[in-house]
N, C-alpha and C positions, 0 to 999 in steps of 0.2 A: 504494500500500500504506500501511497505518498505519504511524507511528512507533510503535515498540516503544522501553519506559523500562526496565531493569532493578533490579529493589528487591533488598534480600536484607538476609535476617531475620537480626540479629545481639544481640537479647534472650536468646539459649537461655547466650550465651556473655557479653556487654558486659553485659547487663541485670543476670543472675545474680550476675555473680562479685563485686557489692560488697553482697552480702545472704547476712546472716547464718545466716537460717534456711536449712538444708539442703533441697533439694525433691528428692523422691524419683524412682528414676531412672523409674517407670511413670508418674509425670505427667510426665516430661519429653516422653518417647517420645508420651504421649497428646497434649500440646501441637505436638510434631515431628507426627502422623500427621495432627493438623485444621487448623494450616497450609495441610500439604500439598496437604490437600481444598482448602481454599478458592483454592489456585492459585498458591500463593508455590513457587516453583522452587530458588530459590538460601538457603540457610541455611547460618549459619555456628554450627555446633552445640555446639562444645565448644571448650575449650584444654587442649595439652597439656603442664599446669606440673604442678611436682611435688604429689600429693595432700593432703603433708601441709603445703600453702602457702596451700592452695585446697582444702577440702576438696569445698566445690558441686561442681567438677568432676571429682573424684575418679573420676566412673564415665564420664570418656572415650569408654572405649573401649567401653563397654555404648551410648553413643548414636550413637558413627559407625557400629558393625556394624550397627546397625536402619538408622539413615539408608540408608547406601550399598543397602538393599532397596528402597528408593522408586525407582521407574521414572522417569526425567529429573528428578531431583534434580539440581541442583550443590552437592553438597556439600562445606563447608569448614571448617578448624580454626586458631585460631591456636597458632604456635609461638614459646616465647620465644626457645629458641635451640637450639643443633645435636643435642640429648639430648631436645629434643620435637621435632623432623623425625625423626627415629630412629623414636622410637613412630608419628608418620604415618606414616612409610613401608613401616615392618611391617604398619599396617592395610589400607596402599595407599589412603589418604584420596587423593581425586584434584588437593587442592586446600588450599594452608596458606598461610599469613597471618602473615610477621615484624612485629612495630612493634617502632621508633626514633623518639625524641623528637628533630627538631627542635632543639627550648631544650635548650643541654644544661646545663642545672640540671634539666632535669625526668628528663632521660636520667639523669641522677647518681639522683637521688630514686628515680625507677622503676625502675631493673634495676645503681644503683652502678655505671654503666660511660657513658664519654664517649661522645659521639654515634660518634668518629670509631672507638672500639672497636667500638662495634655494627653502626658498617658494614662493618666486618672481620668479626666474626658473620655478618654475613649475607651475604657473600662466601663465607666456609665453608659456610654451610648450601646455598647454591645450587650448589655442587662438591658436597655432598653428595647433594643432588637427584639431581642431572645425571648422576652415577656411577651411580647406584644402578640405570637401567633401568625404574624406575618410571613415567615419564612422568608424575610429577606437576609441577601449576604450583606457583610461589612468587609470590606478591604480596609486596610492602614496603608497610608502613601509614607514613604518616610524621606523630605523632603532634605535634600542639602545630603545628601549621602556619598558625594566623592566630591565634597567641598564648599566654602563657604564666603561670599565675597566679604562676612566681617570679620570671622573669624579664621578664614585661612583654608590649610589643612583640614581633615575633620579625620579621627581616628577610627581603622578599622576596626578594632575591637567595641568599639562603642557601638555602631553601626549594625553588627554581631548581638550584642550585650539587647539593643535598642528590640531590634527585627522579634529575639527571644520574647521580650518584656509584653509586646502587642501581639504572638502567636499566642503564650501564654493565656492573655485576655479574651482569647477567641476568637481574632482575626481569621475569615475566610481565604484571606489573600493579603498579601503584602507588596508593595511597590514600593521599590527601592527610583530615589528618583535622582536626579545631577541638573536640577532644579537652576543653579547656573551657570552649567557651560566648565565644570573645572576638572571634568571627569577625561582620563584619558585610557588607552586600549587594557594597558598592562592591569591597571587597578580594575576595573571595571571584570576584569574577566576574574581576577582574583577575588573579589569580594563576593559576588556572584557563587561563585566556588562553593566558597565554604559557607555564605546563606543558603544555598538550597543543600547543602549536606548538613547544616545544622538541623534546615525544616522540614525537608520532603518528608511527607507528599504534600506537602503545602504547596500553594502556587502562588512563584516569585515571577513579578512581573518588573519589564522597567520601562522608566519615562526618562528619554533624554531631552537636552535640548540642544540644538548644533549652535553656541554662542560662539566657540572657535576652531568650527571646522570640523569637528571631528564624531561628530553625532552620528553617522553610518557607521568609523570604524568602531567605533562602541558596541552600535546595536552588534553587529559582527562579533564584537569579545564577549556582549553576553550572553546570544545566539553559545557560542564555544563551551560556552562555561555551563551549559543547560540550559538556559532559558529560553521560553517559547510565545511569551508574550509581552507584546513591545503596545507602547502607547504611541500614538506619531496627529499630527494636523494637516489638514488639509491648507497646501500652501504655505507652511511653515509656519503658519499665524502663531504668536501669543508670544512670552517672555514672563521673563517677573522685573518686577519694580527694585527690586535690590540686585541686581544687574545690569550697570550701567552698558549700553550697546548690546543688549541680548538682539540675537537675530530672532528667536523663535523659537519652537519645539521641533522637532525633526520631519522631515516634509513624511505626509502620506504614503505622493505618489512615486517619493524616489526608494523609499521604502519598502514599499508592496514591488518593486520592479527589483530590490536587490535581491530579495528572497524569489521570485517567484525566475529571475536570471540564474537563480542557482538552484532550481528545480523542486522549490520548496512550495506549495501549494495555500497561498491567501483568500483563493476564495474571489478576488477581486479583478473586474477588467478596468486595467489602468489606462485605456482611452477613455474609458466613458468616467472615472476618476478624474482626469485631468478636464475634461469638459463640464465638472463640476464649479472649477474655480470660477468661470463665468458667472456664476451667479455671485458670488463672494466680492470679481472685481468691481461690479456692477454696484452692487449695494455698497462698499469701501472703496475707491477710488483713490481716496490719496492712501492710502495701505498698502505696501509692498509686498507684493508674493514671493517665495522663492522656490526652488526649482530644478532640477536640470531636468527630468523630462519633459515638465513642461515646456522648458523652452531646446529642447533638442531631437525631442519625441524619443519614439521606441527605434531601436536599431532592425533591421530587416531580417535579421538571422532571431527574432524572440517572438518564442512560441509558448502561450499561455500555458498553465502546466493542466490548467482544467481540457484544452484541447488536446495536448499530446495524447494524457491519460486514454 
């Protein structure tokens, strides 16, 4: 059988929420519907922070009810903390998403709480889960994982120590993430390593972002190291605010094309992927997209691996 790579489209949500301009909720839904088409299954649609923090995402709950109509969808949301699992769980999103920083200088920055409060957050939110009858998952994102622009370094054994402390609490899944830009091949395939030999069968996923370059060979070292699912944006959209010059998260369509170049099977036709950002350029404009398929297209000799099969 093929190896199957799991991608999942986290521009609707990482991409959006550091752009200004508002895009309205019927392109959102129209970018959610031609995804879909072209084969991306898993998206993480919205966050559920307070409206008036975030206004992009202010219509939540307008994009998870459409989502959850998509026939094998996995759809997800992230939560900051126990008053957005609340709103998930009233949707009955089947699937949310904690992040905790790592660095916790970044923890203090992003959400004013020590790493080792947030892992108590998210202690509470998975008792809240778990009560509730929902059967919904809870992932931990654990943000700033191969580094931190205030703090530097970040240690791997922490990272180790950290992954433990949130599988422990019940984590469905964990996401190690390089949140910005400081992660390079060597580490990444290392740390990767020995989290999923510390957790399996837990499922280690990663979110890169390509701030300097290097966000394929990443995904590549953690692909090595075991890992089977990667986070990636359509267009490269998003960054974080404590990343001076972030480019983005790791493009979709150059990603469904490295995997599926090396006969790994995504699921995804990356024509009709790349025909998506039309709608993205349309509604953002002054918003830069990045790219190399997009702008080089597919090579002549690449043959989907859904057709060879």
């Amino acid at each position: 059988m093929t190896e199957t790579v799991r991608l999942r489209e986290v521009g609707m949500r990482d991409g959006l929420q550091s752009i200004a301009t508002v895009v309205p909720t019927e392109v959102k839904l129209a970018w959610l519907d031609a995804e879909y088409a072209a084969g991306v299954r898993e998206i993480e649609v919205s966050s559920f922070v307070p409206p008036k923090l975030l206004p992009q995402l202010a219509d939540a709950e307008a994009v998870v009810r459409h989502a959850m109509t998509l026939p094998g969808l996995k759809v997800s949301a992230l939560i900051p903390n126990s008053r957005g699992a609340e709103r998930g769980l009233a949707l009955g999103v089947p699937e949310m998403n904690f992040v905790l920083s790592v660095s916790e200088g970044h923890n203090l920055s992003n959400v004013r709480r020590t790493t080792e409060e947030s892992i108590e957050d998210f202690r509470r939110v998975v008792r809240l889960c778990r009560d509730s009858g929902k059967n919904a998952r809870i992932n931990c994102g654990l943000a700033t994982s191969f580094g931190c622009t205030i703090e530097g370094d970040v240690d791997e054994d922490r990272v180790r120590r950290i992954a433990g402390e949130v599988a422990e609490a019940g984590a469905d899944g964990i996401i190690l993430a390089d949140t910005v830009g400081y992660g390079q091949p060597a580490a990444i395939e290392r740390v990767f390593r020995k989290v999923i030999a510390d957790l399996a069968p837990l499922p280690i996923a990663a979110h890169f972002h390509d701030t300097r370059g290097l966000g394929l060979a990443n995904v590549l070292a953690a692909f090595n190291a075991g890992c089977r699912e990667f986070d990636a944006s359509l267009g490269g959209l998003g960054g974080c605010p404590y990343a001076p010059g972030a480019t983005g998260n790791i493009v979709m369509e150059d990603t469904a094309f490295l995997f599926e170049s090396m006969g790994l099977d995504t699921g995804i036709d990356i024509d009709a992927l790349v025909e998506v950002r039309r709608i993205i350029a349309r509604a953002l404009p002054e918003v830069t997209l990045y790219g190399a398929i997009a702008k080089a297209g597919l090579p002549r000799n690449f043959h989907p691996v859904a057709e060879a099969a």
